[in-house]
C-alpha positions in Angstrom: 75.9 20.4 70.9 76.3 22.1 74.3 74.4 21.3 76.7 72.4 24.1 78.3 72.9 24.6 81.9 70.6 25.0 84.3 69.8 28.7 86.3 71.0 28.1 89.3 74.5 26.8 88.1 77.2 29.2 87.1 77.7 28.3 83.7 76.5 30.8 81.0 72.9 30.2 79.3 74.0 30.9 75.7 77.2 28.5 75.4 77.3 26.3 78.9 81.1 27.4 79.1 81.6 27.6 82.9 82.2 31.5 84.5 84.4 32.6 86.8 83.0 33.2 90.3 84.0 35.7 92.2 84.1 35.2 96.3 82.4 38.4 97.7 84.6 39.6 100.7 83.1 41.8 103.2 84.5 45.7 104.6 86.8 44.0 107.3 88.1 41.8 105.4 89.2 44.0 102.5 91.9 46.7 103.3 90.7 50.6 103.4 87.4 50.0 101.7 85.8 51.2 105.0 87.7 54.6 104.7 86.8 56.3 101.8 83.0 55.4 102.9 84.1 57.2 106.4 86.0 60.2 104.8 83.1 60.8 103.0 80.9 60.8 106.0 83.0 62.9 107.7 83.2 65.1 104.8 78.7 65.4 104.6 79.0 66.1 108.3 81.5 69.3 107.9 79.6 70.2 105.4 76.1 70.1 107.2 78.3 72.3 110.1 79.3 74.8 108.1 76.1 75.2 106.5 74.4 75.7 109.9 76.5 78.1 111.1 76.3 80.4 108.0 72.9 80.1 108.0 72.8 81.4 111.2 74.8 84.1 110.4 72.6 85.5 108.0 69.4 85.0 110.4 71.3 86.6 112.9 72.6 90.0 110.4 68.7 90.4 109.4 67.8 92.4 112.8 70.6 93.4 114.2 70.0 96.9 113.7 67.6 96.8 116.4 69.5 95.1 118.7 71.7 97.7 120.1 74.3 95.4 122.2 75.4 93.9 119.2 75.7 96.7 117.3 78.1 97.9 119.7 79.7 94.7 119.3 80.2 95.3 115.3 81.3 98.6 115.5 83.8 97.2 118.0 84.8 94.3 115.9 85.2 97.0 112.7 87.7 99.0 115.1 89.7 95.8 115.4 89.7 95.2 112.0 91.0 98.4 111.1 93.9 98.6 113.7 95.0 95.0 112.2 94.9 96.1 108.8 96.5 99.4 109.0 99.1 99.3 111.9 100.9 102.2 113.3 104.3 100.7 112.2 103.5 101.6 108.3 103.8 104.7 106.7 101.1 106.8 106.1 98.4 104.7 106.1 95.1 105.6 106.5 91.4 104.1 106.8 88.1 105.9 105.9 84.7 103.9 106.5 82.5 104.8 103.2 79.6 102.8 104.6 78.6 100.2 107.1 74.8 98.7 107.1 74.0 95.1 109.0 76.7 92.7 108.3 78.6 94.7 105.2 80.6 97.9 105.5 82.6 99.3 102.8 86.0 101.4 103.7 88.7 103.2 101.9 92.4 102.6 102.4 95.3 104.9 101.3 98.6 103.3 102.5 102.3 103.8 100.8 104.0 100.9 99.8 107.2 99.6 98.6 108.6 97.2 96.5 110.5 93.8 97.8 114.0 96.0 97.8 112.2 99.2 99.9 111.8 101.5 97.1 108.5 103.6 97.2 106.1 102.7 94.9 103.9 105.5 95.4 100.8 106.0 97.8 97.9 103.7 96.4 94.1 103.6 98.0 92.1 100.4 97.6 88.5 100.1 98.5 87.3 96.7 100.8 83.7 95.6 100.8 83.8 93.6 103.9 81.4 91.0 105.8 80.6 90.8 109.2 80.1 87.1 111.1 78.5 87.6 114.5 78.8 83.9 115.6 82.9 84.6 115.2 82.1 88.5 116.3 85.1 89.4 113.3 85.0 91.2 109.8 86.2 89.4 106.6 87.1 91.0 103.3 84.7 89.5 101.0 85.9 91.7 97.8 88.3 94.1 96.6 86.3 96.6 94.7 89.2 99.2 94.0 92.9 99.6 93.8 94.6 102.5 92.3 97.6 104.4 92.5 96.6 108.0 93.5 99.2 110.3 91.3 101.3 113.4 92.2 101.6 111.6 96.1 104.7 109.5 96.7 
């Protein structure tokens, strides 16, 4: 019969058989196991960043209506985004602004294009719902709610 070994040896309770024991190494001594514990650190704090600032944002969008400096600075920043999106050096291109309230403003843009050998496709309009960030004082496009090809225009 085997005999039974006592708790605090490292020999199994049912059979007595011996187990394998395993030497417990700490962080410094084992390659890269402190990285992925500092990546993800890295990674929460990023995260907690980012969620500030948007958060701030959207406090910040609530009353700006009645703040009439940055108003001006929206309606500034809308101007920029417009002369970056639809640049003199294209043809026929053209931006209408179908509504702008807080931190959204929707516009309309009818431009020409061309295919990757120059040939005209035909004049198309697309219509941009777009989201304003005052901490970054720029206009993003959040979604493209239209694109069509207008017909009878080249």
């Amino acid at each position: 019969m085997s005999q039974r070994a006592s708790s605090s040896s490292s020999a199994c309770p049912h059979c007595g058989q011996g187990l394998a024991v395993r030497e417990r190494r700490g962080l410094l001594h084992r390659p890269g196991a402190w990285l992925s514990r500092e990546l993800l650190l890295v990674a929460g704090a990023l995260g907690l960043l980012l969620g500030f600032g948007w958060v701030d944002d959207r406090s910040s969008c609530a009353g700006l209506e009645q703040q009439a400096d940055a108003v001006v600075a929206r309606d500034l920043a809308l101007d920029r985004f417009v002369a970056t999106h639809c640049d003199p050096s294209r043809e026929r291109c053209e931006v209408e602004r179908l509504g702008l309230h807080d931190c959204q403003a929707k516009i309309r843009v009818r431009e020409l294009r061309r295919d990757g050998y120059g040939e005209v496709l035909g004049t198309f309009e697309r219509t941009l719902g777009l989201v304003y960030s005052p901490g970054q004082d720029q206009w993003q496009i959040d979604a493209e709610l239209a694109d069509r090809q207008i017909l009878g225009l080249p």
